[in-house]
C-alpha positions as CSV (number, residue, x, y, z in Angstrom):
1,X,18.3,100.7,15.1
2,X,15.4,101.1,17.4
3,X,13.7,97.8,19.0
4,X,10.2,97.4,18.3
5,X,7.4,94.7,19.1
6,X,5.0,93.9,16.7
7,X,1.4,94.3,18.4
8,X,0.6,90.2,17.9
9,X,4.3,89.7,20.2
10,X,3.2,92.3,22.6
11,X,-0.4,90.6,23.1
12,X,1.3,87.4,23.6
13,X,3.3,88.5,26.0
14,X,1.1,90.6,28.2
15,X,-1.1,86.9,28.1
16,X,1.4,85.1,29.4
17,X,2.3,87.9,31.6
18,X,-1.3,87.6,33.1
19,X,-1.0,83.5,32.7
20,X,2.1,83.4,35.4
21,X,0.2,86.2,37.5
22,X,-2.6,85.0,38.2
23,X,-0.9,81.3,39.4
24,X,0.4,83.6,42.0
25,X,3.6,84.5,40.6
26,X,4.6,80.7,39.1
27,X,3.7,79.3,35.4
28,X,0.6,76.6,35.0
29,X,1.4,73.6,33.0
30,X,-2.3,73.5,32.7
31,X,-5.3,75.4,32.0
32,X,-5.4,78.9,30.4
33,X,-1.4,79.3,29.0
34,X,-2.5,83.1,28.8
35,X,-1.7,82.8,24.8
36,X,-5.6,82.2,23.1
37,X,-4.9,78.9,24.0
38,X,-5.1,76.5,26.7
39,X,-3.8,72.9,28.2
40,X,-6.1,70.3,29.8
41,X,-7.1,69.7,32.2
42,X,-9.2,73.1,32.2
43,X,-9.9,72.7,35.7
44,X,-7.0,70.7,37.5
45,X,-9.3,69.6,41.1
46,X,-11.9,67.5,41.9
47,X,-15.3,68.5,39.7
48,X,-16.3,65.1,39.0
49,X,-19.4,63.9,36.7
50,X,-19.2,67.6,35.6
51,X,-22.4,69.3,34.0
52,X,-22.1,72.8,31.9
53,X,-25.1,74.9,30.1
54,X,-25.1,78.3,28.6
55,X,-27.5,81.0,29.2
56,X,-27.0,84.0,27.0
57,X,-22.8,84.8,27.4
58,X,-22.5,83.0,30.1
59,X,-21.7,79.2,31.0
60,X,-22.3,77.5,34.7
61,X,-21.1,74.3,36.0
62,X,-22.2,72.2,38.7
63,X,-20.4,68.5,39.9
64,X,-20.7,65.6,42.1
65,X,-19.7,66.7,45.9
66,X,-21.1,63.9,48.0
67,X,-21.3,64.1,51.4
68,X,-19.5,67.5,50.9
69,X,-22.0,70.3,52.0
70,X,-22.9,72.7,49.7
71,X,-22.4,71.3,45.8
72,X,-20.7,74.8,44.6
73,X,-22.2,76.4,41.3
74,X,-19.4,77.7,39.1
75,X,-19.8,80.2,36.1
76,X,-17.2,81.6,33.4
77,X,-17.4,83.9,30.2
78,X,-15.0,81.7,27.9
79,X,-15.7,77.8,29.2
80,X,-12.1,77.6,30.6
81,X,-11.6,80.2,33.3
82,X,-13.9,80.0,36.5
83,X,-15.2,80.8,39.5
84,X,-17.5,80.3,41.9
85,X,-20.9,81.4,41.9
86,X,-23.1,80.0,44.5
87,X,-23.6,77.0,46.9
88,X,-27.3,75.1,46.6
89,X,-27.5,73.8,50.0
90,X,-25.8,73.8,53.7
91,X,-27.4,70.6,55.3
92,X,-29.1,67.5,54.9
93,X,-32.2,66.9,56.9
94,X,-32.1,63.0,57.3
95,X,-30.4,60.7,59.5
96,X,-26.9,60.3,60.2
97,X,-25.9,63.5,58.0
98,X,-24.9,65.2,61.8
99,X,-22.6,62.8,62.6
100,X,-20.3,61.7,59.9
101,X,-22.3,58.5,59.1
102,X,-22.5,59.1,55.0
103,X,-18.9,59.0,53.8
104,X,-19.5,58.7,49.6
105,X,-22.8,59.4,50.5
106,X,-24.5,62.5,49.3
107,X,-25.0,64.5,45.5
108,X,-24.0,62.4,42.4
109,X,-23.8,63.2,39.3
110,X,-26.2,66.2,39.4
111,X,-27.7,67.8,36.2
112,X,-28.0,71.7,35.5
113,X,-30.5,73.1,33.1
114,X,-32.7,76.4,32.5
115,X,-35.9,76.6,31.4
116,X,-38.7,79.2,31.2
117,X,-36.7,81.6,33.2
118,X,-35.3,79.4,35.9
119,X,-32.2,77.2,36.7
120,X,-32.9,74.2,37.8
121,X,-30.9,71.4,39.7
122,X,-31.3,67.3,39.2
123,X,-29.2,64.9,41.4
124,X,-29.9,61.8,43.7
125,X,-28.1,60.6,47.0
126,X,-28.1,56.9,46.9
127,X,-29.9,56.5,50.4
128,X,-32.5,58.9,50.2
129,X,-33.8,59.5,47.0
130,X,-34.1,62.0,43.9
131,X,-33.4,65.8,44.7
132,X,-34.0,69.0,42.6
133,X,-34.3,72.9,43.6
134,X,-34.4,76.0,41.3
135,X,-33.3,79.7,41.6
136,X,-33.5,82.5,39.4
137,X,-30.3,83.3,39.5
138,X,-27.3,81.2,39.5
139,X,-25.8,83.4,42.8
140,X,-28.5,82.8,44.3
141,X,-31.0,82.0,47.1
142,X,-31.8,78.7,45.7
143,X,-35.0,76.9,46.8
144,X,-34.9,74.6,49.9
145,X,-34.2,71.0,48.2
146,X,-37.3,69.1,46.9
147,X,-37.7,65.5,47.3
148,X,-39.0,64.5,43.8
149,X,-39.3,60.7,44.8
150,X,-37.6,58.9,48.1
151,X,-36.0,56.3,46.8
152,X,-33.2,54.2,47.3
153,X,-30.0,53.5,44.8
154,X,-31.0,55.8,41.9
155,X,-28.5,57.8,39.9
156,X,-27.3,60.5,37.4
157,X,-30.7,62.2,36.9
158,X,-31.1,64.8,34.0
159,X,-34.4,66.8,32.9
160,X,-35.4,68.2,29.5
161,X,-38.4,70.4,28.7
162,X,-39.7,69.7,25.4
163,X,-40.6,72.2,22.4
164,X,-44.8,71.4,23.4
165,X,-43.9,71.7,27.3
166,X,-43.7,68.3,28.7
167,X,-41.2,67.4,30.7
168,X,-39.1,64.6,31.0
169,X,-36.6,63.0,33.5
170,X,-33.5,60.6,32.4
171,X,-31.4,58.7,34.8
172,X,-29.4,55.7,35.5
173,X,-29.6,52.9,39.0
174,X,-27.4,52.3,41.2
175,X,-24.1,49.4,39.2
176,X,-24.5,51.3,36.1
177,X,-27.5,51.0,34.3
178,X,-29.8,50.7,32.3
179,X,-30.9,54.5,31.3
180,X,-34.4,54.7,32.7
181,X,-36.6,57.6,31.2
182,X,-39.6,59.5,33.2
183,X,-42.3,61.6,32.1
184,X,-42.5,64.4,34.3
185,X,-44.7,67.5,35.5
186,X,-44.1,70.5,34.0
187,X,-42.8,71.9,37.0
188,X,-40.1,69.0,37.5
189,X,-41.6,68.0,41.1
190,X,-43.1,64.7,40.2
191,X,-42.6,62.1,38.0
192,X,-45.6,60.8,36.0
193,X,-44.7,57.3,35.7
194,X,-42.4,54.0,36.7
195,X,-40.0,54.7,34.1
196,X,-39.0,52.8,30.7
197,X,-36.0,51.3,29.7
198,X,-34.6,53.3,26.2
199,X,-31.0,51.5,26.7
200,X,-29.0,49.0,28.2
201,X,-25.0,48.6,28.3
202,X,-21.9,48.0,29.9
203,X,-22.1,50.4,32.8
204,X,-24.1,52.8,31.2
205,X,-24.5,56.3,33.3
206,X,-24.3,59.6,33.8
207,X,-27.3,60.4,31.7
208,X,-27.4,64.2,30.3
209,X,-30.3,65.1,28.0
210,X,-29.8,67.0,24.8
211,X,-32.3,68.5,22.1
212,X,-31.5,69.4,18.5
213,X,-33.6,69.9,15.4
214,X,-35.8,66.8,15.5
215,X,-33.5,64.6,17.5
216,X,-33.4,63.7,21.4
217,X,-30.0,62.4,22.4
218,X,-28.9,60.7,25.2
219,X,-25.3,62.0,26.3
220,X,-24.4,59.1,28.3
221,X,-20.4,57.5,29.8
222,X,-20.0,53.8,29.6
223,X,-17.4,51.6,30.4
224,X,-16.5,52.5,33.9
225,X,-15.0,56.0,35.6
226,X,-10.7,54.6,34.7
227,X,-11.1,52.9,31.4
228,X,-14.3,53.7,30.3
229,X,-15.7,55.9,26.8
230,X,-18.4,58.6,25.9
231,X,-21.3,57.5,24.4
232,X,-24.1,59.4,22.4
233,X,-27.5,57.7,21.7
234,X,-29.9,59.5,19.4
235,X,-33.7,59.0,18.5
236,X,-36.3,61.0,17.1
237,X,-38.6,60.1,20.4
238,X,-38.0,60.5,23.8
239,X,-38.5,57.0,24.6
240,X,-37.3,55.4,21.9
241,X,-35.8,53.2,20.2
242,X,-32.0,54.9,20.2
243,X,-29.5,54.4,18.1
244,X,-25.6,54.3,19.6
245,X,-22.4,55.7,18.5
246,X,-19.1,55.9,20.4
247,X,-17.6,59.4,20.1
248,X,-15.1,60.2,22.7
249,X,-12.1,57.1,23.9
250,X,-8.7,57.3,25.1
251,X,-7.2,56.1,22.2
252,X,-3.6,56.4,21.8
253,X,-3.6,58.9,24.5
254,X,-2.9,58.9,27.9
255,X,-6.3,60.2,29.1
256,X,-7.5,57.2,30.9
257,X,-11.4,56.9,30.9
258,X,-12.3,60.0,29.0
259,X,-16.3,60.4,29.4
260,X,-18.8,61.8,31.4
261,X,-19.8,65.8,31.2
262,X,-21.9,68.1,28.7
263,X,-22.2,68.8,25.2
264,X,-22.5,72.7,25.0
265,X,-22.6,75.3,22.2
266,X,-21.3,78.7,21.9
267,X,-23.4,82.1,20.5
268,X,-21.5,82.0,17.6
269,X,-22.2,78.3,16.6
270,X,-18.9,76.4,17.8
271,X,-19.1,73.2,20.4
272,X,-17.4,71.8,23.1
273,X,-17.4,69.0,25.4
274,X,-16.8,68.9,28.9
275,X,-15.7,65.7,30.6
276,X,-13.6,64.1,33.6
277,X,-10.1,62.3,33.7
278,X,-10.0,60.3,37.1
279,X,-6.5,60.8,38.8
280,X,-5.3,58.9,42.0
281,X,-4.8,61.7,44.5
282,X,-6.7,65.3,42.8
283,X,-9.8,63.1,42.0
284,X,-11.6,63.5,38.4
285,X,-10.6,66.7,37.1
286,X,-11.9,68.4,34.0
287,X,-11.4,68.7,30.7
288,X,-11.8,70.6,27.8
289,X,-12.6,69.2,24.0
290,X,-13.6,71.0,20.6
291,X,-16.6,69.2,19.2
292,X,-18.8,69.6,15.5
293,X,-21.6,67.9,13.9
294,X,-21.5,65.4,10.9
295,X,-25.0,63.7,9.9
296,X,-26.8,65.0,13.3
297,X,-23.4,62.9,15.0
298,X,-21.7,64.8,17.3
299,X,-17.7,64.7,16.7
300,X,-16.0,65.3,19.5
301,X,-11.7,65.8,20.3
302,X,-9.5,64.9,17.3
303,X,-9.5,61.2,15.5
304,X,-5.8,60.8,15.8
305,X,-6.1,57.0,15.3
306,X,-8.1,57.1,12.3
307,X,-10.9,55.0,13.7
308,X,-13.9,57.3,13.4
309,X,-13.7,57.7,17.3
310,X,-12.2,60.8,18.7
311,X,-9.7,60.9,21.3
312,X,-9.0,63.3,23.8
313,X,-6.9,67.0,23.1
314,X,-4.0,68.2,25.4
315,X,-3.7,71.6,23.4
316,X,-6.3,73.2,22.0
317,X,-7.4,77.0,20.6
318,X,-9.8,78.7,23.3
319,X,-13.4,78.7,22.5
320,X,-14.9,81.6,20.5
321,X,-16.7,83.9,22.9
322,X,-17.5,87.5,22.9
323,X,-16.2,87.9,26.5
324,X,-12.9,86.3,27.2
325,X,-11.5,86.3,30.7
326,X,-8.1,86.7,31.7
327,X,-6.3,83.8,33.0
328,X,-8.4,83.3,36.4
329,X,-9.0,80.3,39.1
330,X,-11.7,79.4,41.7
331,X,-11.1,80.8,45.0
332,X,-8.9,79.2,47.4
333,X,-7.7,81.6,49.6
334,X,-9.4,83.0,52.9
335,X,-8.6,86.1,55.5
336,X,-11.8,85.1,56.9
337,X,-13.0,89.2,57.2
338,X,-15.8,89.1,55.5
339,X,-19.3,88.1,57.2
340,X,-18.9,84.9,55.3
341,X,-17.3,82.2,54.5
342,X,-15.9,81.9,50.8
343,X,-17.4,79.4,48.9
344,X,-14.7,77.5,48.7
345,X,-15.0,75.7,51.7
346,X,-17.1,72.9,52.6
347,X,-18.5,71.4,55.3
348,X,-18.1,67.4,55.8
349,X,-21.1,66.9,56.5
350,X,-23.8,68.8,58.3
351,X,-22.2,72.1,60.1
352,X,-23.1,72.7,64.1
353,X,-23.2,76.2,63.4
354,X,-23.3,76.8,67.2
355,X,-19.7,75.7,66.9
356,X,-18.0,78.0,64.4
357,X,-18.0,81.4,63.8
358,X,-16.4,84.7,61.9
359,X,-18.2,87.2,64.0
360,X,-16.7,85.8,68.1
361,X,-13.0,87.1,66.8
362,X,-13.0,90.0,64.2
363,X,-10.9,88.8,61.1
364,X,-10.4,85.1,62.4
365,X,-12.6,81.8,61.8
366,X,-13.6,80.0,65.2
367,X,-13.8,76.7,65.7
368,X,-15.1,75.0,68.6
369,X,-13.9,71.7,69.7
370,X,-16.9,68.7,69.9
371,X,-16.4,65.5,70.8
372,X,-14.5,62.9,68.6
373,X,-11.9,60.6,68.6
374,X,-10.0,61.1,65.4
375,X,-10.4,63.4,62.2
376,X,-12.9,61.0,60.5
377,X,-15.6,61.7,63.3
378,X,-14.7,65.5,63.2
379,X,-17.7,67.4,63.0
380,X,-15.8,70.8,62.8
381,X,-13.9,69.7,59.5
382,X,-13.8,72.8,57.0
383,X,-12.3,71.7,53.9
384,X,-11.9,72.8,50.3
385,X,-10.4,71.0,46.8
386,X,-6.9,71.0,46.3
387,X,-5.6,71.9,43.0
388,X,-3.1,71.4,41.0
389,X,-0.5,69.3,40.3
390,X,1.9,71.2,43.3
391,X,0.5,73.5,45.9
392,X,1.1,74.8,49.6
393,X,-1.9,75.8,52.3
394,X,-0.2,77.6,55.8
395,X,-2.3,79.1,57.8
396,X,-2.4,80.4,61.7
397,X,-3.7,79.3,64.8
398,X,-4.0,80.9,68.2
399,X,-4.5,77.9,70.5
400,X,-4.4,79.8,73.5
401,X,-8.1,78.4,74.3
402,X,-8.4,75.0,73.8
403,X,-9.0,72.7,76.6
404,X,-7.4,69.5,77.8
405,X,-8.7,66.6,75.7
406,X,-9.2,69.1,72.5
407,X,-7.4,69.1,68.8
408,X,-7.0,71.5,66.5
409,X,-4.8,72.3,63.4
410,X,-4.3,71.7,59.4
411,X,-6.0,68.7,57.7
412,X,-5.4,66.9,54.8
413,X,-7.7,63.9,53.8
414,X,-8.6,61.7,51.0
415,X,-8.8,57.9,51.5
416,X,-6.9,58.6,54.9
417,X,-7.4,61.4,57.3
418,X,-4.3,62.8,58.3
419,X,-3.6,66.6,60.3
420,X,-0.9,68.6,62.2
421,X,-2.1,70.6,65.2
422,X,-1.9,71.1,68.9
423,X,-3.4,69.3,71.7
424,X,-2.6,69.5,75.6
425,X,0.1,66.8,74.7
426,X,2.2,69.4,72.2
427,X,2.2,69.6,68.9
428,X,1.2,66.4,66.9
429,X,0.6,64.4,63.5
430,X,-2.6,62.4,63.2
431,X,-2.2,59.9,60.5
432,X,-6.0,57.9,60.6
433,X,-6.4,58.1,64.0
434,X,-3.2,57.3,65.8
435,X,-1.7,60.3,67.1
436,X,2.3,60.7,67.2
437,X,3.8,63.8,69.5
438,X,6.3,65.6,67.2
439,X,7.1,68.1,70.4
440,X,5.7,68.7,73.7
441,X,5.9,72.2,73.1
442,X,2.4,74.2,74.2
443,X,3.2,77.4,71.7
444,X,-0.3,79.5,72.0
445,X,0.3,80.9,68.3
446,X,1.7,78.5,65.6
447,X,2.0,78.1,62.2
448,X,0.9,75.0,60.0
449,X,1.9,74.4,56.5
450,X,1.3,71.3,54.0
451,X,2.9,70.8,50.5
452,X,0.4,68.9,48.3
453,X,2.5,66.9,45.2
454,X,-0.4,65.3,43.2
455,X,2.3,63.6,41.3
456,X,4.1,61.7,43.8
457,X,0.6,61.4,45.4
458,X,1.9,62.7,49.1
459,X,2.3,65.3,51.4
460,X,4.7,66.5,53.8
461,X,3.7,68.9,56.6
462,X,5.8,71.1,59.0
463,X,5.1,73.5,61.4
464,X,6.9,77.5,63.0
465,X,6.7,79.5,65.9
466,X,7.5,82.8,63.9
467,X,6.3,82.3,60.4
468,X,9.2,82.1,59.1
469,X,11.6,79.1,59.9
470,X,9.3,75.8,59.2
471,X,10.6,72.1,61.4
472,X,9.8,69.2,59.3
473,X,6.7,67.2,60.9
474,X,8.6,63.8,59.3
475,X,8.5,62.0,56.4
476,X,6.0,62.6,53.8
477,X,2.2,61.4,54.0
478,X,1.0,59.3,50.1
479,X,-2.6,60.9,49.8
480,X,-4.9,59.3,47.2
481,X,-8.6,59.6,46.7
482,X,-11.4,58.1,48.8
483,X,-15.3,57.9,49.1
484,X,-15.6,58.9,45.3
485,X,-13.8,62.4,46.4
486,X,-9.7,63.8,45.5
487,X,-7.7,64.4,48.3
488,X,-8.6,67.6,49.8
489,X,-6.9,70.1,52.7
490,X,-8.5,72.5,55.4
491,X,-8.5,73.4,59.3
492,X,-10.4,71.2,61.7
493,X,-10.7,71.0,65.5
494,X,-11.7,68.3,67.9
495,X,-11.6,67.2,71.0
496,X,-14.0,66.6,74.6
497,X,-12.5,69.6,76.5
498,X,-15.0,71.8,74.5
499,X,-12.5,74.6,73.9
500,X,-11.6,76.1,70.5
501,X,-9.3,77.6,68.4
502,X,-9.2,80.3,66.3
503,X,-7.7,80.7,62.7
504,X,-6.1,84.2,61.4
505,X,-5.8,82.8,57.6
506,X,-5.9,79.9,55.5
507,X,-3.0,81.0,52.0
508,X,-3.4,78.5,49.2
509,X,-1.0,79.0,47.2
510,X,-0.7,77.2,43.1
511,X,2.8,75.7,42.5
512,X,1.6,74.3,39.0
């Protein structure tokens, strides 16, 4: 009898061919399952207060970074597969942003939106005031940032554009409330007013504007990040008064605090809604729920409960689209040949870009030691989002220039700053600031790895001479969140001998 495979078997298995592919060679217990379905979270690192809108067939996403440089724009054709498309900024021009002086400091909660044939971006930095810039296109140049208003302790702003033109500015202060709406100019560069008071309640943020028909609604979190709710107030005037429903809670589930993203359609009429889950150690990482409209209410995930509230999806059907993606995720991985870095990586704070470089070795990223004391002061800290619930940076370092007094190596950091690397005493671990000497060996080429568990919330680093066979660096590091950020890994160097060190790769590799 001869075998065959019916075409639906076939597809299914080519997609979860393509599912254990692209995690580089290992299966995803999250995400796209390769099979027209996918598992929350969507997007398993740290995009916290996430925003999404569609233009046309295409979706793009911006989130909180804080005092990371950059805040990264991301873009996908089917809502749960993405990349990177752009970075809005490199640097802050205001005090203390060149020295490490703004830990949880920075972008929050920033708003995306398009209108009349531009994107434009909303946030505020709680010590210097409210920020937007626009571009054309989502890759790119995006307009040097624009003070709306200097102001202190503001949050979570969101524009909308009207049907008659007028423009309009929601946004939150500083503890959580109340939701404070602006008129604004038409060109979103200055608000027109002080602001009224449409709602107060119990830590009410996170404010994302949304239009339909004759009603304004107010998309709004409450609660608090780990056990708060989503909340959707609606009015048929922009200032008022709203009405409130509750719409998105944890439930029975184990989705703690289930609120805070974007209410976004599809071409062909279906809805979704984006928000975070706050973890200890990967930081608030996204998800994914199917949403529909009852009596101008939005319904969002599934009422398992039977309360009229929905709760949060683990499993769910992929979103309609025209264009769906294979299995894909954001870039991690860097040979550092191009005449760029990859937008992966951030800066903690502003770069000295005197002190770096991918042009003074061909095919390796320079790093020039300034002076510091410890990791947190690091100027020359290059870091990107871990992901995942297991995963594994290694990369190479040619240490053959650094100068007595100078650091360099692999980084991990979240509420604690901890790194491997080589200084003129050997090869050493850093754990917030104290330095221990695993071997007072001076290799000038080494290899660094770290294995990230986001589980166990730890970990463990180790170190070769050849690539190949990897010493143990000790007992494994517990890495949690800190400064409103998920525990993130990268290269870094240090150090008042004002040498450097050069880096031939930095492999990322997805466990699960």
């Amino acid at each position: 009898m001869r075998n065959t495979i019916t075409l639906p078997v076939w597809s299914l298995l080519i997609g979860l061919l393509l599912a254990v592919t692209n995690a580089e060679g290992q299966p995803l217990s999250w995400g796209d399952q390769g099979n027209g379905t996918y598992k929350n979270p969507v997007l398993n690192a740290d995009y916290s207060d996430p925003d999404v809108i569609r233009v046309g067939e295409k979706y793009y996403m911006v989130a909180s970074d804080f005092h990371f440089m950059g805040m990264q724009v991301l873009e996908s054709d089917d809502m749960v597969n993405w990349q990177f498309a752009s970075q809005v900024y490199d640097r802050f021009d205001y005090p203390g942003w060149d020295n490490n002086q703004h830990y949880a400091g920075g972008s929050w909660a920033p708003s995306i939106r398009w209108h009349d044939g531009l994107f434009y971006i909303y946030f505020c930095t709680p010590d210097e005031g409210l920020m937007m810039t626009t571009a054309s296109d989502p890759h790119g140049p995006w307009a040097p940032l624009h003070c709306v208003k200097q102001v202190k302790k503001w949050e979570d702003p969101c524009p909308l554009w009207d049907d008659n033109g007028k423009a309009y500015l929601g946004r939150s202060q500083h503890g959580a409330g109340p939701i404070i709406v602006h008129g604004m100019s038409a060109d979103g560069k200055e608000l027109l007013d002080d602001g009224v008071i449409v709602y107060t309640g119990p830590v009410a943020e996170g404010t994302k504007w949304l239009k339909r028909g004759d009603w304004y609604y107010l998309i709004i979190p409450e609660g608090g990040v780990p056990t708060g709710w989503q909340t959707v107030l609606r009015s048929k005037s922009v200032f008022g008064p709203y009405e409130k429903r509750v719409v998105l809670e944890k439930g029975s589930t184990e989705v703690n605090g289930p609120h805070q993203g974007a209410l976004v359609d599809t071409p062909q009429g279906q809805w979704w809604f984006y928000h975070f889950q706050q973890t200890p150690s990967l930081g608030r990482v996204v998800h994914l729920q199917p949403a529909r409209w009852r009596d101008d209410w939005p319904l969002i995930g599934v009422d398992i409960d039977g309360n009229g509230i929905g709760e949060p999806v683990a499993v769910w059907t992929k979103p309609d689209v025209k264009n769906p993606q294979s299995p894909s995720l954001p870039q991690t991985s860097d040979h550092f040949d191009k005449v760029s870095l990859g937008l992966q990586w951030q800066w903690c704070h502003n770069p000295d870009n005197a002190h770096w470089s991918l042009g003074t070795r061909k095919g390796w990223l320079t790093l020039h030691a300034q002076p510091a004391g410890r990791l947190r002061d690091c100027r020359n800290m290059l870091t990107q989002k871990t992901m995942g619930y297991e995963s594994e940076a290694t990369t190479l370092v040619d240490c053959r220039q650094l100068k007595k007094g100078d650091f360099a190596g692999l980084l991990c950091i979240g509420h604690d700053f901890t790194g491997i690397g080589v200084s003129d005493e050997g090869i050493c671990m850093e754990n917030n600031g104290k330095r221990t000497v695993l071997s007072s060996q001076r290799p000038t080429r080494i290899y660094f790895r770290l294995s990230f568990d986001a589980r166990s919330n730890s970990v463990r680093y180790s170190y070769s001479l050849d690539g190949k066979k990897y010493l143990s660096a000790g007992e494994e590091v517990g890495m949690v969140q800190g400064f409103w950020k998920g525990v993130r890994v990268g290269l870094f160097c240090y150090g008042a001998g004002g040498g450097r060190a050069d880096f031939d790769y930095f492999d990322y590799r997805i466990r699960d």
